[in-house]
C-alpha positions as CSV (number, residue, x, y, z in Angstrom):
1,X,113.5,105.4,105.1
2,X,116.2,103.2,105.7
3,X,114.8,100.5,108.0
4,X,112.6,97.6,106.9
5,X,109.5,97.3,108.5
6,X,108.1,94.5,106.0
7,X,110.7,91.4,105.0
8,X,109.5,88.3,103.0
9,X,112.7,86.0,102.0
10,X,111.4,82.9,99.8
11,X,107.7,83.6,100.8
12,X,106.0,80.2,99.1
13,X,102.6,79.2,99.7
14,X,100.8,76.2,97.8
15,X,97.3,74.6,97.6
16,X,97.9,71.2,96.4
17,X,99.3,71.3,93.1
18,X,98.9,75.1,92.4
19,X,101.7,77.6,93.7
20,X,99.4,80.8,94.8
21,X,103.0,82.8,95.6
22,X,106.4,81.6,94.1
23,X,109.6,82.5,96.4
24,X,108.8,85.9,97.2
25,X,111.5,88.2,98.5
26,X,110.8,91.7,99.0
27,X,111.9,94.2,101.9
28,X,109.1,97.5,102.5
29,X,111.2,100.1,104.0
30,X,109.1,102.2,107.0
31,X,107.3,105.3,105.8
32,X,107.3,104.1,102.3
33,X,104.1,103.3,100.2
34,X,104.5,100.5,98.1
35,X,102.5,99.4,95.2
36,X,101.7,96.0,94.9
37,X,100.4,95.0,90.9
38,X,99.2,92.5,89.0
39,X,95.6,90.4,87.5
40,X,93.4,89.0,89.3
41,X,95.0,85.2,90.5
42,X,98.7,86.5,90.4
43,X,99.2,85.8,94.1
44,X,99.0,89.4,95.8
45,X,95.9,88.8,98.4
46,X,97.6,85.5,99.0
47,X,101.2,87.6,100.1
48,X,98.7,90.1,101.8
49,X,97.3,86.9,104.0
50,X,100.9,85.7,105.0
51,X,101.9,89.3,106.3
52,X,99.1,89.3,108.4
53,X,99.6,85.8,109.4
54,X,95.5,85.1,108.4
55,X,97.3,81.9,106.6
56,X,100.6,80.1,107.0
57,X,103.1,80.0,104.4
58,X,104.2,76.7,102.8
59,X,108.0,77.8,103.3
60,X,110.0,80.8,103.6
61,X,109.6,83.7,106.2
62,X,107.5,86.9,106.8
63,X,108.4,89.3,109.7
64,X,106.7,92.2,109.9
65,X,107.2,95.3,112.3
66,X,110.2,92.7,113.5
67,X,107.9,90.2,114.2
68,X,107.0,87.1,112.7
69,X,103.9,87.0,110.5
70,X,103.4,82.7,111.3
71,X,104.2,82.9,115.4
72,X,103.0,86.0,116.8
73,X,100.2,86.9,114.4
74,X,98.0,88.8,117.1
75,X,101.0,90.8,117.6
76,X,101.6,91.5,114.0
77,X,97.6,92.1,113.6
78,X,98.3,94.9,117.2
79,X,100.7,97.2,114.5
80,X,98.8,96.8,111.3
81,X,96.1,98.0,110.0
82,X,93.9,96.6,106.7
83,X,91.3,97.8,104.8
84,X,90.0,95.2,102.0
85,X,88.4,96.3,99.3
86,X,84.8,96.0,100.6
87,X,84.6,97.3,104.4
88,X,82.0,95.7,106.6
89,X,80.2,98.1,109.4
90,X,77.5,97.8,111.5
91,X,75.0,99.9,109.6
92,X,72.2,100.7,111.6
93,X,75.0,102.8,113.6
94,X,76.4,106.3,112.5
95,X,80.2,106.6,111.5
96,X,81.0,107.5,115.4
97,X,79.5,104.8,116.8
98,X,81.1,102.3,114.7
99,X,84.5,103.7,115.0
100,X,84.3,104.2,119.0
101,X,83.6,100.3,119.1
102,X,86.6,99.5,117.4
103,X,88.5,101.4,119.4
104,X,87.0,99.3,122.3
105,X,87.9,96.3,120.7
106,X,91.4,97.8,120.5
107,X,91.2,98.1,124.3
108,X,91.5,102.3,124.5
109,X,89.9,103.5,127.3
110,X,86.4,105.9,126.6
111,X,88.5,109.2,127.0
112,X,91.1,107.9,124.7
113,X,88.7,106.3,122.1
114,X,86.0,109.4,122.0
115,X,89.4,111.7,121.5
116,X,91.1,109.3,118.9
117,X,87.6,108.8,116.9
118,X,86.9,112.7,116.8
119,X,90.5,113.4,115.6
120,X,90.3,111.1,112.4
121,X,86.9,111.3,111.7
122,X,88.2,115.1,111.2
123,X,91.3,113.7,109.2
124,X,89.1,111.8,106.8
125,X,86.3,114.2,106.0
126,X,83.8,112.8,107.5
127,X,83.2,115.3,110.3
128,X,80.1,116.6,109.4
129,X,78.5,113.0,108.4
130,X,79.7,111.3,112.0
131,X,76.1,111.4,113.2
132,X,74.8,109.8,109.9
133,X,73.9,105.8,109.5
134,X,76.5,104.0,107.7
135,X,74.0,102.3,105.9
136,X,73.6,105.5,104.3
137,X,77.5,106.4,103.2
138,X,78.0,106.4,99.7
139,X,81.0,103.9,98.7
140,X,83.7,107.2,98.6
141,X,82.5,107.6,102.6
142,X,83.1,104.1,103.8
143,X,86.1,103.6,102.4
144,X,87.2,107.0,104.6
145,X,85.1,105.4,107.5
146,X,87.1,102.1,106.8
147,X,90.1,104.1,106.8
148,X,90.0,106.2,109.8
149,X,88.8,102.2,111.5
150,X,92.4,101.4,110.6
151,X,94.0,104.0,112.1
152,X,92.0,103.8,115.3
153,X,94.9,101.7,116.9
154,X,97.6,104.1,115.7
155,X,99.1,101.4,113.0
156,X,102.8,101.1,111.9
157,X,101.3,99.7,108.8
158,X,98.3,100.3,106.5
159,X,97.4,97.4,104.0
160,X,94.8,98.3,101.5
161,X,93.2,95.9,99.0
162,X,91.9,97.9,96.0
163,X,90.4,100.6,98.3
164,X,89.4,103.2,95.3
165,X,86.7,100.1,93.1
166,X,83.7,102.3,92.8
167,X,84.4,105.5,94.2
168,X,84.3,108.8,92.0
169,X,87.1,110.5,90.4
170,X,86.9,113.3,92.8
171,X,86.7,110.8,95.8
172,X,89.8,108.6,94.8
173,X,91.5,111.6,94.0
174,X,91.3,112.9,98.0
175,X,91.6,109.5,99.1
176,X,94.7,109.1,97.4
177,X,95.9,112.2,99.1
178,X,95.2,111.6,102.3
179,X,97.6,108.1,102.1
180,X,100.3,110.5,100.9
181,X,99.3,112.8,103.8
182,X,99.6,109.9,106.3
183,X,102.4,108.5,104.8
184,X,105.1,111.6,105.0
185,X,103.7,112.7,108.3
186,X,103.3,110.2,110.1
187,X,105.9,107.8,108.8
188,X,102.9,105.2,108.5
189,X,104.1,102.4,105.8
190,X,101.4,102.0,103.3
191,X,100.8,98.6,100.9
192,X,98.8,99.5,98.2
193,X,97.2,96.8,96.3
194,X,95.8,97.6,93.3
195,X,95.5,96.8,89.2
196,X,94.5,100.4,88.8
197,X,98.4,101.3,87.4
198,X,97.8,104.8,87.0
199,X,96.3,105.6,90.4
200,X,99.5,103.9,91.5
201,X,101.7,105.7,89.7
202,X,100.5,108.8,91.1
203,X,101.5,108.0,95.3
204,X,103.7,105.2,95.1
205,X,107.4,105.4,96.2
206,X,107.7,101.8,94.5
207,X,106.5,99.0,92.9
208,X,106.1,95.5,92.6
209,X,104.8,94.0,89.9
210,X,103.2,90.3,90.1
211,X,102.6,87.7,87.8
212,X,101.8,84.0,88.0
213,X,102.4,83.9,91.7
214,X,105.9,85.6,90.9
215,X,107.0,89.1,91.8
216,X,108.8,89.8,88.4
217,X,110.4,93.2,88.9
218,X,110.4,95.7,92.1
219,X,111.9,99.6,92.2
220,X,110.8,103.0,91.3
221,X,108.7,104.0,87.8
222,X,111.9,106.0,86.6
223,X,114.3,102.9,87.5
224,X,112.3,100.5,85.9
225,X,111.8,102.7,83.0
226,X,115.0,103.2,82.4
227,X,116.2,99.4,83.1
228,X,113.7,98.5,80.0
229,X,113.9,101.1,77.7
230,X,117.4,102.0,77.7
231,X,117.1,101.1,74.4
232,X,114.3,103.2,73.2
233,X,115.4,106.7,75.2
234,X,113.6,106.4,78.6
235,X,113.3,110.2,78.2
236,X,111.4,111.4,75.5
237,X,111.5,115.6,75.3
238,X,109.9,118.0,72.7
239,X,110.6,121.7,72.4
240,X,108.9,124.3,70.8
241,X,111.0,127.2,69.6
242,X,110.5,130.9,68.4
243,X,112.7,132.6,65.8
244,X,110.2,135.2,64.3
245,X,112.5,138.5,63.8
246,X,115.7,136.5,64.7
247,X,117.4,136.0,61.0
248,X,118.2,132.9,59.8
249,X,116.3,130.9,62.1
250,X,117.2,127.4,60.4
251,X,120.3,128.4,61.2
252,X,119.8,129.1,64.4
253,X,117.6,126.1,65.7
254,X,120.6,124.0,63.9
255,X,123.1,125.7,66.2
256,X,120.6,124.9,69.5
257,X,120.4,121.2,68.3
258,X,124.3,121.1,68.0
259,X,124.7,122.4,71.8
260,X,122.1,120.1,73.0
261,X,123.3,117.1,71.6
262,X,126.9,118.0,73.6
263,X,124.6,117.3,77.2
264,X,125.9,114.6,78.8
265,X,123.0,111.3,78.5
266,X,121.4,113.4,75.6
267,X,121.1,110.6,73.1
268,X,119.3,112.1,69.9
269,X,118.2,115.4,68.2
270,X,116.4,115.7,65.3
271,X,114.6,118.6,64.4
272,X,110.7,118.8,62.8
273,X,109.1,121.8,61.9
274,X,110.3,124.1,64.1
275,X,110.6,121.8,67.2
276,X,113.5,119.6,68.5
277,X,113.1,116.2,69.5
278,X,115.2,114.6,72.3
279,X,116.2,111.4,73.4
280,X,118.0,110.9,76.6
281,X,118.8,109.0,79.1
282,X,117.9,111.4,82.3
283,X,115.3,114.5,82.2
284,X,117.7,117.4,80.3
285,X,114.7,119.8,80.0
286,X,116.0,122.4,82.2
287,X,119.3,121.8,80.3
288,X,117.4,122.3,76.9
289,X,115.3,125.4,78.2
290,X,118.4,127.1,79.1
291,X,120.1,126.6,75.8
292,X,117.1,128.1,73.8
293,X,116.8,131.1,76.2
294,X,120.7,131.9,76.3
295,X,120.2,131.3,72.3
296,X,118.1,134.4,72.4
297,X,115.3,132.2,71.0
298,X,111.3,132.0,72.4
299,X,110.5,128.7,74.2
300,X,107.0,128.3,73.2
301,X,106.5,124.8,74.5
302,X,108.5,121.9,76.6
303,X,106.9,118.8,77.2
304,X,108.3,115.8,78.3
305,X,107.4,112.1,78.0
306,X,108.6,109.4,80.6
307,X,107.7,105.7,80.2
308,X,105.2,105.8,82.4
309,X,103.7,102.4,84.5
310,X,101.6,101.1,81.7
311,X,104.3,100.5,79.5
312,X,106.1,98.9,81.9
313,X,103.8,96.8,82.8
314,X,103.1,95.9,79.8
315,X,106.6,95.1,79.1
316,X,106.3,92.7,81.7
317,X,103.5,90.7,80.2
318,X,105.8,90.2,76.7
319,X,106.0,86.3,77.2
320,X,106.0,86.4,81.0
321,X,109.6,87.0,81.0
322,X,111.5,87.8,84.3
323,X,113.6,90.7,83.9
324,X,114.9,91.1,87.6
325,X,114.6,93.9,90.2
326,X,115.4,97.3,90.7
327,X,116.4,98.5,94.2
């Protein structure tokens, strides 16, 4: 995932007096799925707008699939593929019909459109509902209708605008899965939009997290972790031991805490009740499990806490404060 298939370099767009996006750089590298977050008014369906060339920046420059956004936006709009949050379809028709005239629209020829619409209503789920009226699709359904619409013209991109508001647990899960699915595949690039951090968390390569118009911080949930909380032990690892039958089993634990502070980027061990408590600066817990086990001691638990998303992004909201990117 070398190449960039999405650049913006000082991406600025302005009504009047009010800055919507604030010098915006940010590369999207192809095949990745990128997570764009941030409240309501902090500038990401404006960024979303530019890429597809629906509005012109004020300054800066957007190229996308090597083109630019502001002069060839039907081009642009040929490669990419957007779902917003609410998909509209024509719902006296059935999911079939509504996807065979958008692959009109996209100029494939009957042959090719009936083949291309059968395939992905079968990749969606939706299979066995292709015959029914969209007006009757629960909210879970169109959103796979509306994604299968975007795929009709075999995308390079996907943008998608908070696709999971209102579907079921169940249903964001498999939705969520099926952009992973597409994404490893098929080497499809995937913007993700969303203020839903943990649902995020879960598919995204990256993230970028928005503020104010601003793109504060970019990089993956353990770089960014461990960029603010290198302070506070970005790892966080508890194990359970056993030394029923062993001897001196104070002893024992006290020796296991002594090896496992020698690990290299182990920074504490303390031991409560029984357990040892780790602080480190990358995940040791294989490290750790091993020492107990050669130890001749019983693991009864390991569980391990990363700062996850929602403290970062809450770090991010301490005063507003820029604390830079991580590639």
């Amino acid at each position: 995932m070398d190449h960039s298939i999405i650049e913006l370099k000082g991406l600025t767009k302005r009504y009047g007096d009010f800055t919507a996006v604030d010098s915006l750089d940010l590369s999207i590298r192809k095949g990745e799925i990128f997570g764009l977050l941030g409240p309501n008014g902090a500038g990401k369906s404006t960024t979303i707008l530019m890429m597809l060339g629906l509005t012109e920046p004020t300054s800066g420059a957007v190229q996308v699939c090597g083109m630019d956004s502001t002069v060839n936006p039907i081009e642009v709009k040929r490669r990419v593929g957007y779902l917003p949050d609410d998909v509209g379809f024509y719902e006296p028709l059935n999911g079939r019909e509504n996807l065979l005239y958008t692959a009109r629209l996209n100029r494939l020829s009957l042959s090719e459109a009936t083949s291309r619409v059968d395939h992905l209503l079968e990749r969606v789920g939706l299979r066995q509902a292709a015959g029914k009226k969209v007006g009757k699709y629960s909210r879970g359904m169109r959103q796979r209708l509306g994604l299968a619409d975007v795929l009709v013209k075999n995308p390079e991109v996907i943008i998608l605008d908070e696709p999971t508001l209102g579907i079921d647990p169940i249903g964001v899960r498999e939705f969520l899965e099926l952009i992973v699915v597409l994404s490893r595949e098929e080497q499809i690039t995937v913007l993700l939009s969303s203020h839903h951090l943990h649902q995020v968390q879960q598919v995204c390569d990256r993230v970028g997290i928005f503020v104010g118009g601003r793109l504060l911080a970019e990089g993956g949930v353990s770089d960014l972790s461990r960029a603010l909380f290198s302070d506070k032990e970005p790892y966080l690892i508890e194990v359970g031991v056993d030394t029923v039958g062993l001897g001196n089993g104070a002893d024992r634990i006290a020796a296991v805490a002594g090896a496992v502070r020698g690990l290299n980027h182990v920074v504490s061990v303390t031991v409560d009740a029984g357990k040892l408590c780790i602080g480190s600066e990358e995940d040791v817990s294989a490290d750790v499990a091993r020492i107990v086990v050669n130890a001749g001691m019983g693991l009864t638990s390991l569980m391990m806490k990363e700062y996850g998303l929602d403290d970062i992004y809450t770090k991010y909201f301490e005063g507003g404060e820029v604390y830079g990117k991580i590639a």
